[in-house]
C-alpha positions in Angstrom: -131.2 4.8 186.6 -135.2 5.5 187.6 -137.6 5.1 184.8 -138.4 9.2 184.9 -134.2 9.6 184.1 -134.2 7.0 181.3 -137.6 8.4 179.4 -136.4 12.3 180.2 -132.9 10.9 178.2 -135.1 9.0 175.5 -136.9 11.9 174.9 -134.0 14.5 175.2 -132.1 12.3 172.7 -135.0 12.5 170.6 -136.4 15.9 170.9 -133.1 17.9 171.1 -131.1 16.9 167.9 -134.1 17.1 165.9 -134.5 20.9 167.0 -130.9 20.9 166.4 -131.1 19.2 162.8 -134.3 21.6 161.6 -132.3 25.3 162.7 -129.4 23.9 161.2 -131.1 23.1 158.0 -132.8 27.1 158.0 -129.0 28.3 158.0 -127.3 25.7 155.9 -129.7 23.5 153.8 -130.7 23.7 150.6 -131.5 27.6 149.9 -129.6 28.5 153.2 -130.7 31.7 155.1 -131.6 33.3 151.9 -134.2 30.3 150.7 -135.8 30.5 154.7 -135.9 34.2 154.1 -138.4 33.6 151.1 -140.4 31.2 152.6 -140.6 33.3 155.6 -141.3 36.1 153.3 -144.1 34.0 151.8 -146.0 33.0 155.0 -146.3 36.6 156.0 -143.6 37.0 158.5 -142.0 40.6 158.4 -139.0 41.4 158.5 -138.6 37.5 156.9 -134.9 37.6 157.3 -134.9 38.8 161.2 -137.5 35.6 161.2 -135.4 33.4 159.4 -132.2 33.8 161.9 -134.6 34.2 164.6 -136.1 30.8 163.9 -133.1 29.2 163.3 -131.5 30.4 166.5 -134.4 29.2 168.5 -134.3 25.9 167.3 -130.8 25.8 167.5 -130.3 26.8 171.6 -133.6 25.0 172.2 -132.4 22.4 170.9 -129.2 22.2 172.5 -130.9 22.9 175.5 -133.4 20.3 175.7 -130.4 17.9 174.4 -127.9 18.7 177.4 -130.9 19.1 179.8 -130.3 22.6 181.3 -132.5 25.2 182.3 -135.8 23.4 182.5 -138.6 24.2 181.1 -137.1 27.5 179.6 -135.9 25.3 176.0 -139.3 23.2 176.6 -141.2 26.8 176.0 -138.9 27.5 173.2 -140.2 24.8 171.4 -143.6 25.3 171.8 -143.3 28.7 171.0 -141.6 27.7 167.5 -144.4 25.2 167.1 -147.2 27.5 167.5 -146.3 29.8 165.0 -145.5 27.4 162.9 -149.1 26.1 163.2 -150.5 29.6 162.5 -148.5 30.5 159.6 -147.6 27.3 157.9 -149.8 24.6 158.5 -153.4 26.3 159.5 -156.0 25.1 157.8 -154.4 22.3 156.1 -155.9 19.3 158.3 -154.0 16.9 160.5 -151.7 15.0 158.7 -148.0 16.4 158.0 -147.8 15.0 154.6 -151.0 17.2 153.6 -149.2 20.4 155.3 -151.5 19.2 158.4 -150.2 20.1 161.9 -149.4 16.9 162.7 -145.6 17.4 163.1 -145.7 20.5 165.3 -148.4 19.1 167.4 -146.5 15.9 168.4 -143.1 18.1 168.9 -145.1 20.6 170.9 -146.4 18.2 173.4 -143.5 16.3 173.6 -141.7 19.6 175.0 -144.5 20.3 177.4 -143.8 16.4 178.1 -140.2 17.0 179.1 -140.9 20.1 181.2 -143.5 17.9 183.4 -140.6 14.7 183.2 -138.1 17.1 183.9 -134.6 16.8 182.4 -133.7 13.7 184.9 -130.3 12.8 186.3 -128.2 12.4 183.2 -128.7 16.0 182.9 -126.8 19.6 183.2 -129.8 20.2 185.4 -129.3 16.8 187.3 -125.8 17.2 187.4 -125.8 20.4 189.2 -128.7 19.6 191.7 -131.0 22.2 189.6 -134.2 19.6 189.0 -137.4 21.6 187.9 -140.5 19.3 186.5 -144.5 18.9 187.8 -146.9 20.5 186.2 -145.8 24.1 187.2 -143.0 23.9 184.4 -145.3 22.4 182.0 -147.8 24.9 182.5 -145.3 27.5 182.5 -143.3 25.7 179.1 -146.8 25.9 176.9 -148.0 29.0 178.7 -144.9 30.8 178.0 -144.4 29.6 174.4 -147.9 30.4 173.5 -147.8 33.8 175.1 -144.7 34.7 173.2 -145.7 33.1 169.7 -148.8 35.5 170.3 -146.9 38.4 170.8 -144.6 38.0 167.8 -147.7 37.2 165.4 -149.4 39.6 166.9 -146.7 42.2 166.1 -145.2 40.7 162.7 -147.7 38.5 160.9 -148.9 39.9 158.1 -149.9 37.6 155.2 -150.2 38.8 151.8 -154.7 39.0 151.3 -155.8 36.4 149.1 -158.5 37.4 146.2 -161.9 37.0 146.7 -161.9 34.3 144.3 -159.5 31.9 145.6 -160.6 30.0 148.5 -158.9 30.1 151.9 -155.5 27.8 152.6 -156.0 26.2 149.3 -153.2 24.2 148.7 -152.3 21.7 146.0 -152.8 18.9 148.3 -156.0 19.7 149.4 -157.2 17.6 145.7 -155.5 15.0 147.6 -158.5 14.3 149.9 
């Protein structure tokens, strides 16, 4: 085992289930589909129940994806494309740190993707297994290029946040007395 197979399993092992864990928990968590719905409904993503199974499904097969290591950087995009909107509905203007609603969180998973699709999937991989071995910097421009591209296009054509009144200041939040 090279060094580039055992960080591209590390970070498979890591990356995957995680994606895995978080669609899973939009479909069966606390609230289900119907509690994602509302949040979804909340940040200003319409239809929010198309969004809600959209997201979930796209965490789900990235996930899966990026676990088994097959069809790099294609799951690698996925996840930056979940990331990105993420950041623009859910955690703009809310700082850096995670615990604070910062983007923190999808920053680190979004670059870890783009990470993967530059590592490539390695040999303890679908990918490796049947001699299909993408990675360089052409797949990681293509995994954050295509993920932006498309997280543009759906908030281009389905973001639309509820206006705030004049009054009420910009992505307040109750932790931003926390600074």
């Amino acid at each position: 085992m090279t060094a580039q197979d055992a960080a591209a399993l590390v970070l498979r092992a890591t990356l995957g289930p995680m994606l895995v864990a978080h669609g899973w928990n939009k479909v069966a968590g606390p609230g289900g589909l119907k509690g994602t719905t509302g949040w979804f409904e909340a940040l200003g993503l319409r239809p929010a129940a198309v969004h809600a199974r959209m997201a979930a499904g796209t965490e789900l097969a990235a996930g899966v994806g990026i676990t088994l290591g097959v069809a790099n950087p294609l799951p690698a995009a996925a996840a930056v494309g979940l990331m990105t909107v993420a950041a623009r509905t859910d955690h703009r203007g809310r700082g850096f740190f995670v615990f604070k609603g910062g983007w923190e969180y999808v920053g680190v998973v979004g670059g870890a993707a783009v990470a993967l699709a530059a590592l490539g999937n390695g040999r303890y991989s679908v990918d490796g297994l049947t001699g299909r071995q993408r990675h360089g910097s052409g797949c990681a421009l293509l995994a954050a290029g295509l993920g932006v591209a498309s997280a543009a296009a759906l908030l281009a054509a389905c973001y639309r946040p509820d206006e705030k009144p004049h009054d009420e200041k910009p992505h307040e939040t109750p932790h931003d007395t926390d600074k």
